[in-house]
C-alpha positions as MATLAB code, in Angstrom:
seq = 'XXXXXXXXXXXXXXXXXXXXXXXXXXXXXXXXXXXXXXXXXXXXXXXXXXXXXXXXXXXXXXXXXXXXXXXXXXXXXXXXXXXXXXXXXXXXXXXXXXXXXXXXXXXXXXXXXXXXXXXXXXXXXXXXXXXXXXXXXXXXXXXXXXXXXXXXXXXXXXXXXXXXXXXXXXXXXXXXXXXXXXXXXXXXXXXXXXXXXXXXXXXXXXXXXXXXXXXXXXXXXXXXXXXXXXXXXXXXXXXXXXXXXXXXXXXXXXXXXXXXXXXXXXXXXXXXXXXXXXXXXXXXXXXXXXXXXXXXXXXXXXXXXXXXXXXXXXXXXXXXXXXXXXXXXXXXXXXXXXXXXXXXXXXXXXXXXXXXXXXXXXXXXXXXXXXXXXXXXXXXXXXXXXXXXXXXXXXXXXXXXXXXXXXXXXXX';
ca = [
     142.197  105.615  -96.849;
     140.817  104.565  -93.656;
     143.315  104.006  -90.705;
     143.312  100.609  -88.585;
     142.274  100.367  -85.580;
     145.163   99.701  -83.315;
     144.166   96.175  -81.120;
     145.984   95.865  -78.162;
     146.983   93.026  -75.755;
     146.250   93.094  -72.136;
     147.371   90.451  -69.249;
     144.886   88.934  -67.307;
     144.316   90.204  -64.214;
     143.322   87.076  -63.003;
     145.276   83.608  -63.709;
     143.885   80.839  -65.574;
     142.124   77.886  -63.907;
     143.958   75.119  -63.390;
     143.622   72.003  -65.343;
     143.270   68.672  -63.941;
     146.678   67.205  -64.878;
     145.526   64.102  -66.790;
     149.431   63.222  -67.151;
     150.217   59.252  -66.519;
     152.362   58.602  -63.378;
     156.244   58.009  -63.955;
     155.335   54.418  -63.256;
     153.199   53.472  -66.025;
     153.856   50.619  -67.211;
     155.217   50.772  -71.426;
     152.991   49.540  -74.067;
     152.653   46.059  -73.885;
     153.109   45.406  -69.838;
     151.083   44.555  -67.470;
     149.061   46.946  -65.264;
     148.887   45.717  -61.742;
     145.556   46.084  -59.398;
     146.671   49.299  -57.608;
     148.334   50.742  -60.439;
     145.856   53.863  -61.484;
     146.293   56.769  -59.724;
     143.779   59.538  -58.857;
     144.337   62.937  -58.486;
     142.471   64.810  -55.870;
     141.098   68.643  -56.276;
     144.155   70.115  -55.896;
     145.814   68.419  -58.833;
     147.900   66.246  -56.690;
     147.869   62.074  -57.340;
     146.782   60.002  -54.016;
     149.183   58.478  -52.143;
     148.875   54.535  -52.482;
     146.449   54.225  -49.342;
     144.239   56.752  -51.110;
     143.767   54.958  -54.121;
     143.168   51.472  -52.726;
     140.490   53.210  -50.735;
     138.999   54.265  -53.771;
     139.251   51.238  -55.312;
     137.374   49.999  -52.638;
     135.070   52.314  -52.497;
     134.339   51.603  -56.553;
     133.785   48.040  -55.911;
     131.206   48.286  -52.726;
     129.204   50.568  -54.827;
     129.094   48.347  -57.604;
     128.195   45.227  -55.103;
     125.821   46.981  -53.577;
     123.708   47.898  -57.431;
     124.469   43.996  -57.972;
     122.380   43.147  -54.848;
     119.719   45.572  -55.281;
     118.965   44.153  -58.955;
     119.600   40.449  -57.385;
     116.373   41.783  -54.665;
     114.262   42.988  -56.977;
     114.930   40.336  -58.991;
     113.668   37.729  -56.316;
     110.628   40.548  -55.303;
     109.462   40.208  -58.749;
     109.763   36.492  -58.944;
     108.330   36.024  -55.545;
     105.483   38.351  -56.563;
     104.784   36.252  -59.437;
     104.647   33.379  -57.602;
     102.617   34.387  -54.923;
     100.286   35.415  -56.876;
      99.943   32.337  -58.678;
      99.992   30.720  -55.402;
      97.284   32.723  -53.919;
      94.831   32.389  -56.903;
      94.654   28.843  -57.841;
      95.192   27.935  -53.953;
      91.682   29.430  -53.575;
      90.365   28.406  -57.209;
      91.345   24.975  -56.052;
      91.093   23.934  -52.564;
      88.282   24.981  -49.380;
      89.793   27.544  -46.870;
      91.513   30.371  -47.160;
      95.460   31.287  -47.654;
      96.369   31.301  -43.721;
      95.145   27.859  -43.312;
      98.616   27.286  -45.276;
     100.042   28.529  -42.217;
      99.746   25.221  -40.453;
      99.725   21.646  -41.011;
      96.312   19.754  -40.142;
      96.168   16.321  -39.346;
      94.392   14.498  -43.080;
      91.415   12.841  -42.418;
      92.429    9.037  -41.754;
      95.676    9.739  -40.183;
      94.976    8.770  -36.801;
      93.959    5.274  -38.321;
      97.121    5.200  -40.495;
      96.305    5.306  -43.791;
      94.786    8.232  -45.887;
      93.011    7.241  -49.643;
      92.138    9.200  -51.957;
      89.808    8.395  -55.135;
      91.711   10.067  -58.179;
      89.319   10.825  -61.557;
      89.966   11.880  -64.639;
      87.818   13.116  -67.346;
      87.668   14.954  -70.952;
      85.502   18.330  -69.849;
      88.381   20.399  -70.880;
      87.657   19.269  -74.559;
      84.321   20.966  -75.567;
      84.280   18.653  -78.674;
      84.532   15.301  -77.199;
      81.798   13.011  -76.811;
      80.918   11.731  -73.296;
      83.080   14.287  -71.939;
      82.548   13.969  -68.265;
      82.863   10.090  -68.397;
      85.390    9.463  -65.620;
      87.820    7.474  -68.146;
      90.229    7.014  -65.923;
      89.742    5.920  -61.973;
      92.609    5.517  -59.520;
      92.548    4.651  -55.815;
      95.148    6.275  -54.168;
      95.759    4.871  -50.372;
      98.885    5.932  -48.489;
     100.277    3.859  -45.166;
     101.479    7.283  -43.177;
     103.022    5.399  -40.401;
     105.255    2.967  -42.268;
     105.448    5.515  -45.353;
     104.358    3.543  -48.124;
     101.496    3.666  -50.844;
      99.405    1.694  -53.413;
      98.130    2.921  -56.843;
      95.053    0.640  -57.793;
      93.462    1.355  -61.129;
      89.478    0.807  -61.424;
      88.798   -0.082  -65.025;
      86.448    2.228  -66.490;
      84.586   -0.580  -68.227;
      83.419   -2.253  -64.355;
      79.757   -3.225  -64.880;
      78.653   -2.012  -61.597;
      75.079   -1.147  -59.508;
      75.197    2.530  -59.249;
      72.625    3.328  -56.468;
      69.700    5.121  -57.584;
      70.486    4.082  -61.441;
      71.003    0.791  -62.214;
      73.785   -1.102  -63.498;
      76.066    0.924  -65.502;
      79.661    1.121  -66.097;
      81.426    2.898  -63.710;
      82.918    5.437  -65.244;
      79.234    7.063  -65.776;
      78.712    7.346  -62.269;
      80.237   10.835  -61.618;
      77.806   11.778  -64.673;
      74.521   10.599  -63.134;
      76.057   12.223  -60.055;
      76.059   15.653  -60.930;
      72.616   15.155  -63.298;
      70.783   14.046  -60.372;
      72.720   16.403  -58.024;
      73.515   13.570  -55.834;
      73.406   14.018  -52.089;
      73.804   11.734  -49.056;
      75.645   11.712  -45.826;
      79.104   10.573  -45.557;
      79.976   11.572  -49.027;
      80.811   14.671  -51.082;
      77.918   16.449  -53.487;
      77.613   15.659  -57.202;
      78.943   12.896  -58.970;
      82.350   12.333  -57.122;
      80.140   12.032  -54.173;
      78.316    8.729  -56.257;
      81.619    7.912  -57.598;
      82.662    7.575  -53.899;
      79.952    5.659  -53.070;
      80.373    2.723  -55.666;
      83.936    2.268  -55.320;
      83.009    2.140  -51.221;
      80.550   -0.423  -51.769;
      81.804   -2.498  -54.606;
      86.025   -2.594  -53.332;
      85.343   -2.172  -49.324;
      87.712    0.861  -49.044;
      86.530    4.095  -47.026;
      87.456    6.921  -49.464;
      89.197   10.088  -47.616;
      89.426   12.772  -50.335;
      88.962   12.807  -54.056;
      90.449   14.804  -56.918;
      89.086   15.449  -60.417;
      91.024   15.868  -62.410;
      90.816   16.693  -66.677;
      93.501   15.684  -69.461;
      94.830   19.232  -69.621;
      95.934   19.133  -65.789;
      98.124   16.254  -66.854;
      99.881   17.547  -70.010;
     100.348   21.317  -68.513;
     102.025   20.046  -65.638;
     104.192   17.616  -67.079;
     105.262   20.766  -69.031;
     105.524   23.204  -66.124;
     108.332   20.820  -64.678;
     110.039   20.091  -67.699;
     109.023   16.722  -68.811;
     109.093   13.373  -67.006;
     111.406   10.645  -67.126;
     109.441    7.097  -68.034;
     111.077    3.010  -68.427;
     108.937    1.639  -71.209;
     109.401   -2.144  -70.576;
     106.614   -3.050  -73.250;
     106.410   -6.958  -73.956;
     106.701   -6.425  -77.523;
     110.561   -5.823  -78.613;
     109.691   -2.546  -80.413;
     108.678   -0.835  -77.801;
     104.861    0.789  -77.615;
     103.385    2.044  -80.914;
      99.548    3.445  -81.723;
      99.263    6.025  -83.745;
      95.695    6.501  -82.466;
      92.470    9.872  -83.177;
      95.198   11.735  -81.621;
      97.771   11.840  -84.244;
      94.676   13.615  -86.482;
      93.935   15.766  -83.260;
      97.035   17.056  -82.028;
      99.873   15.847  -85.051;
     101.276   13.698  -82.535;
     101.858    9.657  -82.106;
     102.754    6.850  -79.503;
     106.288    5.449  -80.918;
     108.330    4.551  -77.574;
     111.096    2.002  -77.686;
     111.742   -0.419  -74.814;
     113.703    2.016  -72.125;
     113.975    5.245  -70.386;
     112.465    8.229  -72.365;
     111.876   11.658  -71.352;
     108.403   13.006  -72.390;
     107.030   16.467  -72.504;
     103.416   17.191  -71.588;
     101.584   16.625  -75.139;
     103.692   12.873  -74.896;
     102.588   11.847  -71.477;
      99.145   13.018  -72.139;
      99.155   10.624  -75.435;
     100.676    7.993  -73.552;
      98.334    7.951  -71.028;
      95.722    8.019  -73.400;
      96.983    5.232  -75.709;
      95.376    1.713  -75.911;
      96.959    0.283  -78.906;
      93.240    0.778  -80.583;
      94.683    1.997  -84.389;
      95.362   -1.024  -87.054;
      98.857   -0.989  -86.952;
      99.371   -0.542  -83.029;
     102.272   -2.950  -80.845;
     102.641   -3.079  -77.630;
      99.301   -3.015  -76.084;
      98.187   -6.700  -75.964;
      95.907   -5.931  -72.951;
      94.259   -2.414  -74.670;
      92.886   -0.395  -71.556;
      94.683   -2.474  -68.601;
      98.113   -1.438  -70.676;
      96.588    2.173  -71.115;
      96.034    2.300  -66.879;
      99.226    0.643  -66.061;
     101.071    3.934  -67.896;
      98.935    6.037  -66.250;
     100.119    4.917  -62.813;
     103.749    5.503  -64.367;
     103.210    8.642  -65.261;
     101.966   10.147  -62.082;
     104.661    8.369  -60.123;
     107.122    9.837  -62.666;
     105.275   13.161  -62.047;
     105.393   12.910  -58.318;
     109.469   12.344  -58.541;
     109.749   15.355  -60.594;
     107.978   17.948  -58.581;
     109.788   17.286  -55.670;
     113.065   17.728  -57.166;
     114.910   20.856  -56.471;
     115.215   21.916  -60.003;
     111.264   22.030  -59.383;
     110.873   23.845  -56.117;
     113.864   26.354  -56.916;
     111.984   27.411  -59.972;
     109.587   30.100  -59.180;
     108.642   30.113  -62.812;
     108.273   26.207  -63.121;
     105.965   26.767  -59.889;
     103.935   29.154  -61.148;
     102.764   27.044  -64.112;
     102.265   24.351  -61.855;
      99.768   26.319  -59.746;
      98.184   27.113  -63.066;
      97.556   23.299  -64.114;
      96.442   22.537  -60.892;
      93.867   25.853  -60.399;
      92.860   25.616  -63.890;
      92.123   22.014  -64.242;
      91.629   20.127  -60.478;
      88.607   19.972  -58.574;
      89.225   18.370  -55.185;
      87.919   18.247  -51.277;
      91.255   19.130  -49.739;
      91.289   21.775  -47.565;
      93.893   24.966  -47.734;
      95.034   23.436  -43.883;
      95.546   19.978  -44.669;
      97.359   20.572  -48.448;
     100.844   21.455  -46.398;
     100.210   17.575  -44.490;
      99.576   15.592  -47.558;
     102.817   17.078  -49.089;
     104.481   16.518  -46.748;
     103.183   12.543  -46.545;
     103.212   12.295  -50.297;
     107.307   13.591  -50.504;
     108.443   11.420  -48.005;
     107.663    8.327  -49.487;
     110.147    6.659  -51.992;
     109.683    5.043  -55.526;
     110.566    1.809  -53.613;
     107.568    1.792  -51.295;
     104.221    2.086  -54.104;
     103.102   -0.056  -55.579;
     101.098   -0.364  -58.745;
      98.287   -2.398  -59.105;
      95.864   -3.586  -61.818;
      93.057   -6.172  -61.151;
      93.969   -8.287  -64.762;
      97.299   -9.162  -62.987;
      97.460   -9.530  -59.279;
     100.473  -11.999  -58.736;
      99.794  -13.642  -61.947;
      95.498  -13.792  -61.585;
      92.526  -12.303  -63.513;
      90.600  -10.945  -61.109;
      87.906   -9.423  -63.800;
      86.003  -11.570  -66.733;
      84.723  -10.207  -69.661;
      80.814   -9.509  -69.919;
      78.453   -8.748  -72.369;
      75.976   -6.348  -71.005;
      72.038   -6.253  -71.856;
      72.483   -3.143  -73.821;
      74.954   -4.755  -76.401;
      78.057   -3.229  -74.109;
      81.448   -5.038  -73.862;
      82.586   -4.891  -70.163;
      83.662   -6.070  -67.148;
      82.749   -7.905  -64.189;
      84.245   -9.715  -61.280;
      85.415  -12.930  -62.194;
      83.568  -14.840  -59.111;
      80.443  -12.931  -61.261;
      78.438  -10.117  -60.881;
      78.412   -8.236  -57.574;
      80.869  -10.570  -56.202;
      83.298   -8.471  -55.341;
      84.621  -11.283  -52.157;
      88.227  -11.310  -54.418;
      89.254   -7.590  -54.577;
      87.648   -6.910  -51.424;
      90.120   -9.488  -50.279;
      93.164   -7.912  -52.060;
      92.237   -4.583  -50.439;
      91.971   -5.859  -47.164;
      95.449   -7.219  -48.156;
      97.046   -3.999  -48.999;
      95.765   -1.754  -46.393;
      96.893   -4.574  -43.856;
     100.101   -3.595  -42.285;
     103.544   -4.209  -43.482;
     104.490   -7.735  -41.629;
     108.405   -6.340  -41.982;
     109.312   -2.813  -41.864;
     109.559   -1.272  -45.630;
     113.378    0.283  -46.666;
     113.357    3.709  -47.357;
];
């Protein structure tokens, strides 16, 4: 039988490493209590616990490196954003207006501020819907004129239907004038190229108003800004009890309807947009006793509504909210302003109160008709002034009045 081998046991020569005593203090609190701030202890590389001082410093120490990982996330955070935004910024800014980014840089005097009052002619059309018939008819016609000493402003809707004599056509309704415009790439001094350049020139001749600046502006502009701010707050104060109702082509277009009770309602961009569109023209429709002269006077609404929104904080503190905003406005606006003079006419434009504009159609001015009905030679309904054709004495007269200035100082 084989003999076992004989294992023997030797000391180490060396003595074993020395384990972190992982022991709680004497002090820990018993199941149940309550540990106070200070009451972990560390131990230190030679197994011995910190003194109190030690461990408040590394307490410390624990929470300035945490703050400081905060802040650098918070940073990047706001780079990102910031990023985002100027980009956005710097894209549509130069999609959208003359100039380049620096003029941004400084604030130019508008055109018509050294006589007090800056106008603007505001269009809107349908070229953003490839579908739609008589898609660059200007539909929708606003004169925008702003008082930027006293720091008010008047909205003054031109119907679309205005029989007028557009030079170098005929007489035509207005709201084919930008269209001749740019098919007869219109050109004369004093006004802008293309068919907001003719546009300008009727509304000069016909309302004796000198027009600063225009903006063009398609239905899509409208509904993706409303959006990019997060709706709009409206009154409906509708003469009809109900409210406003039409459930109009669009409710076959986009699955949407006009159904408003009297009162304030908040609308998101694909609302406004129908609203502003609506003319009580489906069987069935309340609300709209005055068709296209109701459909302008929500239009005015809307953009004030629009106006009040943008410059609220929620708004401008948004970088996000911006950003889409840049998008609706680079995507969808056309316009004469300059990268130098943009900074100036916010400026203007957010200093002046709800209070101080006013909003203005010709079928009501303190209770008058300033339009008649007209049949045209070609079998058109429209409209004319009601002293007659090319007699525009009236609303030359009521523009004279509102430009005139304020005989009492306006409250702000």
């Amino acid at each position: 039988m084989a003999r076992r081998k004989k294992i023997s046991f030797k000391e180490p020569t060396q003595p074993p490493k020395k384990i972190m005593d992982i022991r709680p203090p004497d002090n820990f609190p018993a199941l149940g209590a309550t540990i106070s701030p200070h009451a972990a202890t560390y131990f230190n590389a030679n197994g011995k616990p910190d003194t109190p001082k030690q461990s408040r410093w590394r307490d410390r120490a624990f929470i300035r490196k945490v703050l400081k990982r905060m802040i650098l996330v918070v940073v990047i955070i706001i780079l990102l954003s910031g990023g985002y935004v100027g980009w956005k910024f710097g894209r549509n800014i130069l999609k959208t207006f003359g100039g380049n980014l620096f003029g941004l840089l400084s604030s130019t005097k508008l055109k018509g501020e050294d006589q007090g009052r800056v106008t603007i002619l505001l269009a809107g059309n349908s070229a953003d819907d490839p579908g739609h018939q008589g898609a660059d008819l200007t539909d929708s016609i606003m004169i925008v004129s702003v008082d930027t000493v006293h720091k008010t402003a008047f909205l003054l809707s031109v119907p679309r239907d205005l029989w007028v004599n557009i030079p170098g056509v005929g007489y035509q309704k207005i709201n084919a004038a930008y269209e001749y415009g740019q098919a007869q790439h219109f050109q004369q001094a004093g006004f802008p190229n293309g068919g907001m350049g003719l546009l300008e020139q009727v509304v000069n001749q016909d309302f004796g108003i000198p027009i600063d600046y225009y903006a063009l502006v398609d239905y899509s502009a409208l509904r993706d800004s409303v959006n990019a701010v997060g709706g709009v707050t409206v009154n409906i104060q509708s003469n009809d009890p109900r409210g406003l109702y039409d459930p109009s082509i669009d409710y076959a277009t986009h699955g949407s309807l006009v159904k408003l009770t009297n009162g304030v309602h908040v609308l998101n961009g694909e609302q406004a947009l129908d609203l502003a569109r609506a003319r009580g023209d489906a069987y069935g429709s309340y609300g709209f006793p005055q068709a296209d002269f109701n459909r302008t006077q929500n239009q005015r609404l809307i953009l004030v509504a629009l106006k009040n929104k943008i410059t609220t904080v929620s708004v401008l503190a948004n970088p996000i909210k911006i950003g889409q905003l840049f998008d609706s406005i680079g995507n969808n606006v056309q316009t004469d302003l300059k990268t130098n003079e943009v900074r100036r006419a916010y400026t203007i434009g957010s200093g002046i109160s709800n209070n101080n504009i006013q909003s203005i159609g010709l079928n009501n001015v303190n209770g008058q008709n300033l339009l008649h009905s007209y049949y045209a030679p070609d079998g058109e309904d429209a409209l004319i002034p009601a002293a007659g054709i090319d007699n525009y004495s009236a609303i030359q007269a009521l523009v004279s009045q509102l430009t005139a200035p304020p005989a009492t100082p306006p409250t702000h």
